[in-house]
Backbone as numpy.savetxt, mean C-alpha at the origin, in Angstrom:
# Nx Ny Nz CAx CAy CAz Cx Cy Cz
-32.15 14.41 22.13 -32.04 14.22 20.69 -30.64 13.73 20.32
-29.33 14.27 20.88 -28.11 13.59 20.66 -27.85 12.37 20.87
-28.68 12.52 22.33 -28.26 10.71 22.79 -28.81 10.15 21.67
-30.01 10.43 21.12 -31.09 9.42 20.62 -29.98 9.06 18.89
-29.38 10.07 18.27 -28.51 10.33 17.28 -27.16 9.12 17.85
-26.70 9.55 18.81 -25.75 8.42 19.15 -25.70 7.29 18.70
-27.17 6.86 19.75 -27.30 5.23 19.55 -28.34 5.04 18.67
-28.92 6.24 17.34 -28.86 5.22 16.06 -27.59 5.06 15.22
-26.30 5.78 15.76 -25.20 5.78 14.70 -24.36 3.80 15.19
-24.72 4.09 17.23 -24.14 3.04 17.53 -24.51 1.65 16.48
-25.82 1.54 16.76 -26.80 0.28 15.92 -25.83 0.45 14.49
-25.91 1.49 13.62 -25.59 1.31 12.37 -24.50 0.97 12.03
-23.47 1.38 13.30 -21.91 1.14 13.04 -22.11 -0.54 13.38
-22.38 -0.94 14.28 -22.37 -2.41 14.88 -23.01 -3.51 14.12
-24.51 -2.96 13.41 -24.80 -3.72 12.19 -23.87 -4.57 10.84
-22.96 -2.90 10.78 -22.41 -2.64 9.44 -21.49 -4.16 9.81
-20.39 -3.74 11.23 -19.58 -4.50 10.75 -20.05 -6.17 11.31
-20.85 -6.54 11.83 -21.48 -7.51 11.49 -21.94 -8.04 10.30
-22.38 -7.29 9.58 -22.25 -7.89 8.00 -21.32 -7.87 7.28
-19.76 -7.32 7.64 -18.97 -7.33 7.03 -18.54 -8.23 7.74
-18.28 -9.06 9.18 -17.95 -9.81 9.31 -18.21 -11.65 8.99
-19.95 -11.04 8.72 -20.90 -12.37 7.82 -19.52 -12.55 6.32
-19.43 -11.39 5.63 -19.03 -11.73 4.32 -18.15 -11.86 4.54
-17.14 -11.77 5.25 -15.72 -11.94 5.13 -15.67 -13.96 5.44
-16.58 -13.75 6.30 -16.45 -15.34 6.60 -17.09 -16.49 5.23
-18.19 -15.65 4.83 -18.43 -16.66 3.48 -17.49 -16.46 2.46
-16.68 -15.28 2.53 -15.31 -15.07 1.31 -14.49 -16.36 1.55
-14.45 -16.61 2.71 -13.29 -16.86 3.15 -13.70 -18.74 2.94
-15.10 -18.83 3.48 -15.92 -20.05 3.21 -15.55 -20.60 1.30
-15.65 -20.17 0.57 -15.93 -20.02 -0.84 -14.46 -20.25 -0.78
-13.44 -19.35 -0.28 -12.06 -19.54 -1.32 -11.48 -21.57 -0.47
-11.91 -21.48 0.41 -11.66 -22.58 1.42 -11.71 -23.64 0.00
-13.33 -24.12 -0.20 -13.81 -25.10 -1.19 -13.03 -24.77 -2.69
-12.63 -24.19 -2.87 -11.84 -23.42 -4.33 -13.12 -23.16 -4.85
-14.29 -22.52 -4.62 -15.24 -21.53 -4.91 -14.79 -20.53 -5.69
-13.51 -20.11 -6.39 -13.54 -18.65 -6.36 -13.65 -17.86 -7.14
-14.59 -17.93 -7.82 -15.68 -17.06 -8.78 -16.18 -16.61 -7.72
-17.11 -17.33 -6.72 -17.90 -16.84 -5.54 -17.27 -16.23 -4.39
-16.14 -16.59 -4.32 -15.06 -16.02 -3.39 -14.95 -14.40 -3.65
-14.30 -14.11 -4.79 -14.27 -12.91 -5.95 -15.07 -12.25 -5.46
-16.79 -12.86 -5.87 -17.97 -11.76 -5.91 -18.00 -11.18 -4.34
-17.84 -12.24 -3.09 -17.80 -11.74 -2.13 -16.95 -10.52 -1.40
-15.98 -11.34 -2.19 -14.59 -10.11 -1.41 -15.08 -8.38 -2.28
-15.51 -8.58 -3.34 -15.62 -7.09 -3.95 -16.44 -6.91 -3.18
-17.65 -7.30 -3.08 -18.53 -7.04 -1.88 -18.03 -6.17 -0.89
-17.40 -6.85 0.30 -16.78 -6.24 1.25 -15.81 -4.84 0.66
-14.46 -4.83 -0.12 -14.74 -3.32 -0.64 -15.15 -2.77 -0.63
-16.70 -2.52 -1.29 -17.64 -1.88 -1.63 -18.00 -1.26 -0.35
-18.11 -2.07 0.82 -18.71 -1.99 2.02 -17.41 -0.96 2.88
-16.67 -0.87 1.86 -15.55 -0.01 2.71 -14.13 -0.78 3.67
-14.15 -1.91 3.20 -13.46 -3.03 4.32 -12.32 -3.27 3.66
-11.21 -2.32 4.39 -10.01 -2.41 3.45 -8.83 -3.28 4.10
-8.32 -4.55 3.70 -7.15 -4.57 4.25 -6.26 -5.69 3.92
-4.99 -5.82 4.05 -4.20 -6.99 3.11 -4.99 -7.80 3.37
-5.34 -8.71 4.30 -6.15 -10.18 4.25 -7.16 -10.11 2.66
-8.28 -9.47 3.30 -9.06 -9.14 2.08 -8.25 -8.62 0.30
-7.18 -8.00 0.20 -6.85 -7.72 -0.86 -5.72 -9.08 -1.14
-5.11 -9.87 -0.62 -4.53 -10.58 -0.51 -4.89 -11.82 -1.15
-6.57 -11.91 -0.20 -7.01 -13.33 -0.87 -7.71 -13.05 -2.02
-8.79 -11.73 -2.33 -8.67 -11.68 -3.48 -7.68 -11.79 -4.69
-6.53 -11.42 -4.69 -5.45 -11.38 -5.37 -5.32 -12.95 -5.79
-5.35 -13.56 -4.69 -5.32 -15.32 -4.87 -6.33 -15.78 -5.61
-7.54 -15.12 -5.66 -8.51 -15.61 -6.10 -8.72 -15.34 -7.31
-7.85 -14.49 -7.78 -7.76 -13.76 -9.17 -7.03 -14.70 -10.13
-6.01 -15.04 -9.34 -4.82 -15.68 -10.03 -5.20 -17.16 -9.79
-5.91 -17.81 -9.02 -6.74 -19.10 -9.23 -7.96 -19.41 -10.47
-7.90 -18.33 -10.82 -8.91 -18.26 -12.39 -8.36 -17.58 -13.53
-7.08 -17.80 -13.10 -6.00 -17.03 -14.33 -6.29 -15.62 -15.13
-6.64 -14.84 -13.86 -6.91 -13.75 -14.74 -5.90 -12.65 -13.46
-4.78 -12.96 -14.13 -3.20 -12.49 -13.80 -3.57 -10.58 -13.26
-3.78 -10.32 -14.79 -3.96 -8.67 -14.23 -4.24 -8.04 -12.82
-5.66 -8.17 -12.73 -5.89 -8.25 -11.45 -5.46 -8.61 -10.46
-4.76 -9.97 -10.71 -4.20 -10.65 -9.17 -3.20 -9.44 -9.13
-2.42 -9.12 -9.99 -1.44 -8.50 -9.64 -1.52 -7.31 -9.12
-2.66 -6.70 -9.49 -3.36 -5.23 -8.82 -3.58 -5.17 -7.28
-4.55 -6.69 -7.35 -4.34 -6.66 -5.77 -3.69 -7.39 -5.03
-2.67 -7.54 -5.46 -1.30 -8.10 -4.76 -0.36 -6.89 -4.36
-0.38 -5.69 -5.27 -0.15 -4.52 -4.84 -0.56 -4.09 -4.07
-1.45 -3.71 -4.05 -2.64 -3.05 -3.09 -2.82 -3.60 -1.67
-2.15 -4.73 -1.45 -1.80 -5.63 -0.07 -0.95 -5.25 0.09
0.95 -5.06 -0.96 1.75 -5.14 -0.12 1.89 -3.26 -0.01
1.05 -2.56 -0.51 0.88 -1.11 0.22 0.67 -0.96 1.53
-0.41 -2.05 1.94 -0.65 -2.07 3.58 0.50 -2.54 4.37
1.04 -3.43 3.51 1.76 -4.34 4.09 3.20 -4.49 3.74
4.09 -3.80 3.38 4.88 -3.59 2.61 6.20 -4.95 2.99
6.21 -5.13 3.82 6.73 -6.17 4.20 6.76 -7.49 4.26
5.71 -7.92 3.62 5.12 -9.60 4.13 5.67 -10.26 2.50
6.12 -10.98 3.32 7.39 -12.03 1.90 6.01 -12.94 1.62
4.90 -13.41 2.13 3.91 -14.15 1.31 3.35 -13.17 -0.07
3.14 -12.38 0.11 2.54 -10.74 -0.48 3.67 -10.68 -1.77
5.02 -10.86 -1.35 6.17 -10.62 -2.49 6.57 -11.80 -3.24
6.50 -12.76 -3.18 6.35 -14.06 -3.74 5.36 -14.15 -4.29
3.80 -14.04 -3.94 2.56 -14.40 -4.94 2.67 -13.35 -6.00
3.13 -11.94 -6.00 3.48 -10.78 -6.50 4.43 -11.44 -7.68
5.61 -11.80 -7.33 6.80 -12.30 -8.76 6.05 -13.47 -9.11
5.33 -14.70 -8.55 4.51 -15.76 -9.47 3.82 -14.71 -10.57
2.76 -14.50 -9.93 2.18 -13.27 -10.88 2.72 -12.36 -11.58
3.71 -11.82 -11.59 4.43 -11.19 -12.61 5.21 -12.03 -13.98
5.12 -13.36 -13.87 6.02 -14.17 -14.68 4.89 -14.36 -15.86
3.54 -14.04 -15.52 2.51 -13.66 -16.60 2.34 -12.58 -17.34
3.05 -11.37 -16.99 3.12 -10.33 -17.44 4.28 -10.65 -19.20
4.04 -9.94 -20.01 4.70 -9.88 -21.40 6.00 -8.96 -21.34
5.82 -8.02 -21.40 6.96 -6.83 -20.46 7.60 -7.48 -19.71
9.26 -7.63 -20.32 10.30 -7.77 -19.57 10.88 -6.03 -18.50
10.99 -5.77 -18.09 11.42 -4.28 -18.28 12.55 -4.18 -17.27
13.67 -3.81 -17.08 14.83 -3.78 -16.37 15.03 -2.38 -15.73
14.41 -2.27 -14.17 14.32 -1.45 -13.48 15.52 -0.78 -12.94
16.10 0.70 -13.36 16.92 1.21 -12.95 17.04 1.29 -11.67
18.56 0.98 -11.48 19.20 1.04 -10.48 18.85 1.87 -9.03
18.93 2.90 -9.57 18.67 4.39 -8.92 19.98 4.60 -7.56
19.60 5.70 -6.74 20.63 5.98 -5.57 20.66 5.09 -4.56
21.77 4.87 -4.74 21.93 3.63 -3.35 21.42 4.22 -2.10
21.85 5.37 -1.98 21.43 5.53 -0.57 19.90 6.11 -0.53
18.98 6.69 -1.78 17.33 6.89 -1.77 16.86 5.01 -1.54
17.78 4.45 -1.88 16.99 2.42 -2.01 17.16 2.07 -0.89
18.52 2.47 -0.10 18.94 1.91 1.12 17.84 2.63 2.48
17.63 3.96 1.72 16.71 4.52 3.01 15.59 4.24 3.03
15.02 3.72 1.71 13.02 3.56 1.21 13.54 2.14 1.93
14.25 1.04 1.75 14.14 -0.24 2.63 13.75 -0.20 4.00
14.58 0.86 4.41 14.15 0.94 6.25 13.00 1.46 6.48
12.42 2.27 5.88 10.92 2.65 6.12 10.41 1.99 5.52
10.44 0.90 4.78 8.86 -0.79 4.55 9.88 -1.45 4.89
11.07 -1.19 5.88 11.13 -2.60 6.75 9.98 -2.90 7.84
8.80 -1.87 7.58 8.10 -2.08 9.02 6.52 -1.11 8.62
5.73 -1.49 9.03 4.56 -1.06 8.20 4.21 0.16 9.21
2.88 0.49 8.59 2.57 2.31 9.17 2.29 2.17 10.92
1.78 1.05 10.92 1.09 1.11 12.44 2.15 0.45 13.39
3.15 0.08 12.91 4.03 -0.81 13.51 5.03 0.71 14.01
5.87 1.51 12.84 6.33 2.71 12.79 5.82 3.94 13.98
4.19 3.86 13.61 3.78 4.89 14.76 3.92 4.26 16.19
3.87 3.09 16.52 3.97 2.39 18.00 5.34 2.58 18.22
6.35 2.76 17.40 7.68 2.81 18.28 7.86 4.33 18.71
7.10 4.83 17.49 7.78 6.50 17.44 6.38 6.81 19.14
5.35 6.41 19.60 4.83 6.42 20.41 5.45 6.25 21.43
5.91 4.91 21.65 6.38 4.08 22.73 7.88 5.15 23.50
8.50 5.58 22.15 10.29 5.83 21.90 9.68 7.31 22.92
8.29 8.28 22.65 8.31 9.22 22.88 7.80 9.39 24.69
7.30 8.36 25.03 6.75 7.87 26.27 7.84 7.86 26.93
9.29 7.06 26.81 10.07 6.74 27.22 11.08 7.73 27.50
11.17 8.89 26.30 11.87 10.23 26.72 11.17 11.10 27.84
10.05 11.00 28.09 9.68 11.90 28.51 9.82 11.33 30.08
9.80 10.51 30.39 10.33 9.63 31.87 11.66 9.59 31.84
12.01 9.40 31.13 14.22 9.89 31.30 14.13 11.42 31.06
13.68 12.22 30.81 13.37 13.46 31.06 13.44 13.94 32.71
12.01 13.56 32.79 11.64 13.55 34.67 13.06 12.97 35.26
13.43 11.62 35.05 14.28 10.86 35.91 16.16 12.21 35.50
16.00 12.74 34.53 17.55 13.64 34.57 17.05 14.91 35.39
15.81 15.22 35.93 15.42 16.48 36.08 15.31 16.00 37.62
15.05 15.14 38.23 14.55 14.91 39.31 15.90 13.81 40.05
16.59 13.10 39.01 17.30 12.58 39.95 19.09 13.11 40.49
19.60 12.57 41.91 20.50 13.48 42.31 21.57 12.92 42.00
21.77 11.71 41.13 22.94 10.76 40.91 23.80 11.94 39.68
24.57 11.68 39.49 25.69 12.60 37.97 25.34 12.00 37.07
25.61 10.08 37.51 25.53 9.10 36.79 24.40 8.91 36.29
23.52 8.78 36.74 22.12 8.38 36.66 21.43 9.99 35.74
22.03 11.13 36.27 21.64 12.07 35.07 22.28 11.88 33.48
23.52 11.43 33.61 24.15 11.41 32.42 23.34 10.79 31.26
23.45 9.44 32.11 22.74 8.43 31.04 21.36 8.23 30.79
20.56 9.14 31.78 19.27 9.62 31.69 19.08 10.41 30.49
20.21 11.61 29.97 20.12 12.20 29.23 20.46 12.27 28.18
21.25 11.10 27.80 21.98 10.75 26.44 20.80 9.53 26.13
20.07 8.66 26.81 18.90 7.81 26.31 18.18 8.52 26.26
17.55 9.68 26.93 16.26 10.88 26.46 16.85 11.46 24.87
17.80 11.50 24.52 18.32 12.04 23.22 18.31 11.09 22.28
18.71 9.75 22.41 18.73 8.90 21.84 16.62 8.30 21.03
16.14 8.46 22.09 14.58 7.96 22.58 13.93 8.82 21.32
14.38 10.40 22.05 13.53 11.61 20.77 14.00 11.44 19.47
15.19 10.94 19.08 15.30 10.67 17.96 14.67 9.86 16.92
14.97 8.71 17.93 14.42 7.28 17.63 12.63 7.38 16.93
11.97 8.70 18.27 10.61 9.15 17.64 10.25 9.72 16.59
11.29 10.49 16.40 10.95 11.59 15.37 11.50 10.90 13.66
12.51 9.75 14.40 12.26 9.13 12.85 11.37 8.41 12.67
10.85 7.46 13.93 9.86 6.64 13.54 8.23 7.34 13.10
8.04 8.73 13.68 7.03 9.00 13.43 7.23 9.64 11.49
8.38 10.08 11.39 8.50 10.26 9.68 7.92 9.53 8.98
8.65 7.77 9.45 8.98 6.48 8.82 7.21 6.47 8.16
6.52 6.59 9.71 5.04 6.22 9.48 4.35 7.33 8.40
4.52 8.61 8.34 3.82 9.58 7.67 3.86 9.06 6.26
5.77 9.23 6.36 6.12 8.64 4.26 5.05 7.55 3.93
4.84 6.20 5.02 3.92 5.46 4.21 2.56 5.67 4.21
2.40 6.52 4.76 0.99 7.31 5.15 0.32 7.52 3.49
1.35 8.52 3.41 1.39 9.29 1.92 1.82 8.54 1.02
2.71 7.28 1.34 2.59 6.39 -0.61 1.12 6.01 -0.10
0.54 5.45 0.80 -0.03 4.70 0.45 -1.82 5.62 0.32
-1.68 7.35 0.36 -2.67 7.57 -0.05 -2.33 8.58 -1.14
-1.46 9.22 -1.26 -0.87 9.72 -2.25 -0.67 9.05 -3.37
-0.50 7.50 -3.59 0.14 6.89 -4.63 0.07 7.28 -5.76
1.09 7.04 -6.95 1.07 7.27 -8.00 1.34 6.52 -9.03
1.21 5.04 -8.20 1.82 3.70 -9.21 0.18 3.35 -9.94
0.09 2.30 -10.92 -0.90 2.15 -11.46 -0.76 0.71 -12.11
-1.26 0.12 -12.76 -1.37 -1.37 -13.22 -1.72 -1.19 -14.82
-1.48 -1.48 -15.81 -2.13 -1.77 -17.31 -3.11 -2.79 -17.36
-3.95 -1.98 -17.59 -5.43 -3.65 -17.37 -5.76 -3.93 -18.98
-5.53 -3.06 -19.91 -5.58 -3.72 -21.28 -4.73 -4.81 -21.81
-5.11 -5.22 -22.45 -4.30 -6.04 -23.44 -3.12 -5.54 -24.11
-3.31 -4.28 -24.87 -2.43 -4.10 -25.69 -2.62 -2.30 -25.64
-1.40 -1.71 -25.26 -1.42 -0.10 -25.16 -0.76 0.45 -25.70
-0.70 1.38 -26.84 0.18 2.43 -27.26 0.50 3.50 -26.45
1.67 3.91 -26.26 2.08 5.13 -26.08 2.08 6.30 -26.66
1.92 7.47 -26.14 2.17 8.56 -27.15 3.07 9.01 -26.56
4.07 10.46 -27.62 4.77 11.16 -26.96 3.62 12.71 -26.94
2.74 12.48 -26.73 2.16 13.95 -26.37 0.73 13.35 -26.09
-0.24 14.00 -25.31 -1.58 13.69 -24.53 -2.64 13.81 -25.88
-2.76 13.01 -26.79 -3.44 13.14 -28.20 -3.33 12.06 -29.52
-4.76 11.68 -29.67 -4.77 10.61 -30.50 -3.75 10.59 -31.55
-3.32 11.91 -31.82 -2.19 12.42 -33.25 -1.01 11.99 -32.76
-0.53 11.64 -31.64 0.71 11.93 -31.12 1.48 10.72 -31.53
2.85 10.96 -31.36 3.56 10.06 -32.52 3.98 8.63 -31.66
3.49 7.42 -32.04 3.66 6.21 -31.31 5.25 5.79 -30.81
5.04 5.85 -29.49 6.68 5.68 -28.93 6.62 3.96 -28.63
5.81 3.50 -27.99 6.30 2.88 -27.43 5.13 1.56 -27.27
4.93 0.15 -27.11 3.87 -0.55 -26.50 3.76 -1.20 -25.42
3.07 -1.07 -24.43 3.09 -2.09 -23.61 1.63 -2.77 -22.88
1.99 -3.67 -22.16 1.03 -5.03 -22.17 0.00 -4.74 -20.56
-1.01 -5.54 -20.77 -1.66 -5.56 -19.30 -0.79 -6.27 -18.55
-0.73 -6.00 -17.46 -0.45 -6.34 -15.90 0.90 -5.40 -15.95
1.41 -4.90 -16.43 3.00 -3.56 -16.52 2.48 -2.67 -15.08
3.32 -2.33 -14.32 3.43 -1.40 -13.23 4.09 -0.01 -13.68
3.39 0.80 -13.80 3.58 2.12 -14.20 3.80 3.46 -13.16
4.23 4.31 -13.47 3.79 5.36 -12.38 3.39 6.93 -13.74
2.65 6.61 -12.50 1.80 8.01 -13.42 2.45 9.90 -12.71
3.12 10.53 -13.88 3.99 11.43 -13.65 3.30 12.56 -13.87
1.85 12.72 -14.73 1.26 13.98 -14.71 -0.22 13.78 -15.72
-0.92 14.68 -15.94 -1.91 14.53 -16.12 -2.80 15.75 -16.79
-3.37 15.50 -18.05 -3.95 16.46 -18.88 -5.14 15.60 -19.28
-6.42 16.38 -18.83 -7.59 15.85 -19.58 -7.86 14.15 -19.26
-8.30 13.19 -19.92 -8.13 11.80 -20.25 -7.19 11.51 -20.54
-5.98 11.70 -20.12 -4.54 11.46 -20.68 -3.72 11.28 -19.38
-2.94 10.64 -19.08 -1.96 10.53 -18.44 -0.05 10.70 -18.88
0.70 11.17 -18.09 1.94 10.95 -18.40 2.14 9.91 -17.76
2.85 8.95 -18.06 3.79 7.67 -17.41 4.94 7.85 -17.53
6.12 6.70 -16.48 7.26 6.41 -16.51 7.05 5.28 -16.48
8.05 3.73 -16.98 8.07 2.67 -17.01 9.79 2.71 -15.97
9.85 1.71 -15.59 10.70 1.46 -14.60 12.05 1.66 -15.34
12.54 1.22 -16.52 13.21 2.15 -17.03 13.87 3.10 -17.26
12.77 3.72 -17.08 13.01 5.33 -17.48 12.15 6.11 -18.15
11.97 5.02 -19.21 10.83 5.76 -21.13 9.51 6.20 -20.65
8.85 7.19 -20.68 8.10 8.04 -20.54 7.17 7.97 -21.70
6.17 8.71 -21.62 5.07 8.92 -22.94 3.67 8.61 -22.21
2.54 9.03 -23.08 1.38 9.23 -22.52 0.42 8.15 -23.15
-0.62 8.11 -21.89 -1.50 6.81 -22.93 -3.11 7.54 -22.07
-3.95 6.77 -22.31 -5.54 7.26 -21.98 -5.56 6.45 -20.42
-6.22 7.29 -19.61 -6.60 6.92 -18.32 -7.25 5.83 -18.14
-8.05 5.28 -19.31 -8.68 4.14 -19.45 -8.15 2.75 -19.76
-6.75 2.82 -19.90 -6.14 1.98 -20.17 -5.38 1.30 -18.68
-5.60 1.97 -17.63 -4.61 1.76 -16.22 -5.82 1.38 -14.94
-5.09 1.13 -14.24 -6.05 1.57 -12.83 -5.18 1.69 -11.65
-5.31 2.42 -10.83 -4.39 2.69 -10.44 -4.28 1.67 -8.62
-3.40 1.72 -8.24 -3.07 0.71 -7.26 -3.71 0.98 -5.90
């Protein structure tokens, strides 16, 4: 009965991504011809189907912003460079697309050294991070053996200052990978998909109008009551608007 459970899961898994590999190729068919209304319908498709990854959020994003409907591109232009935090094609179609946005907003500075350290962890994406902190940990553990086993001074010394060097090297790289683990399932950034949004300063239609801002704005969402959200704008300015007004990245 297990085996038989196996290989109907095998068939279903092997089906699946056979048809996700059918649609990815007619997505990809469609954006080719500048199809991309049909491009669009396909790629949500695949989503749907569970098929997550910059390519796919990428060219949708293109395909968004090839029918001028900015918002979106910019959503999933995010949502690529989450996977991908690094790819300068991803950060360029990202600022085209932002030059559609209405919202000027002048992003605080913040700590040089919290900016200088978030750079080195998306200098290098999650799977890239876990292969060194892998590789770095493989490598201590054989300069390990080689300081434990060999009879040189020399050959222990420097056996044991690269085994120190190696575990380090792992234990940051395996951090590096977790932190993006967690933005990228933890996140808390979000997109404005309306047109036009009021702010409140309290979670309630009564609440006294602070502030407006526009679809395609990058927000982060700071807390949460009911249908209500708290936001921060890059800024700083804070205030609450309806969950229905965002989506989140």
């Amino acid at each position: 009965m297990k085996r038989l459970f196996n290989t109907i899961l095998a068939i279903l898994i092997t089906t699946t991504l056979f048809a996700q590999s059918d649609l990815l190729k007619k997505a990809n068919e469609h954006y080719v011809k500048e199809e991309f209304k049909e491009a669009i319908d396909v790629y949500n498709q695949l989503l749907m189907s569970n098929l997550e990854s910059k390519e796919v959020y990428f060219n949708l994003g293109n395909a968004y912003y090839k029918t001028a409907q900015y918002t979106k591109a910019i959503l999933f232009y995010e949502r690529a460079k989450l996977l991908s935090p690094d790819d300068e094609d991803i950060d360029f179609n990202l600022q085209v697309a932002n030059q559609h946005v209405i919202d000027s907003i002048q992003e605080l500075p913040g700590i040089f050294i919290v900016r200088w350290w978030n750079s080195i962890v998306n200098s290098q994406t999650t799977d890239t991070w876990a292969v060194v902190s892998i590789l770095s940990f493989l490598l201590f553990l054989t300069l390990t053996g080689l300081y434990f086993f060999a009879r040189s001074g020399d050959v222990r010394r420097i056996a044991f200052w690269s085994a120190c060097f190696l575990i380090f090297i792992s234990i940051f790289s395996w951090s590096f990978a977790a932190k993006q683990k967690s933005w990228m399932v933890n996140h808390s950034y979000a997109i404005v998909m309306q047109p036009t949004v009021t702010v409140k300063s309290s979670p309630s239609e009564k609440g006294t109008n602070l502030f407006v801002i526009h679809e395609g704005l990058k927000i982060k969402i700071t807390d949460k009551l009911g249908d209500w959200l708290e936001v921060r704008l890059a800024d700083g300015n804070k205030g609450w608007l309806l969950i229905e007004s965002i989506e989140r990245i």
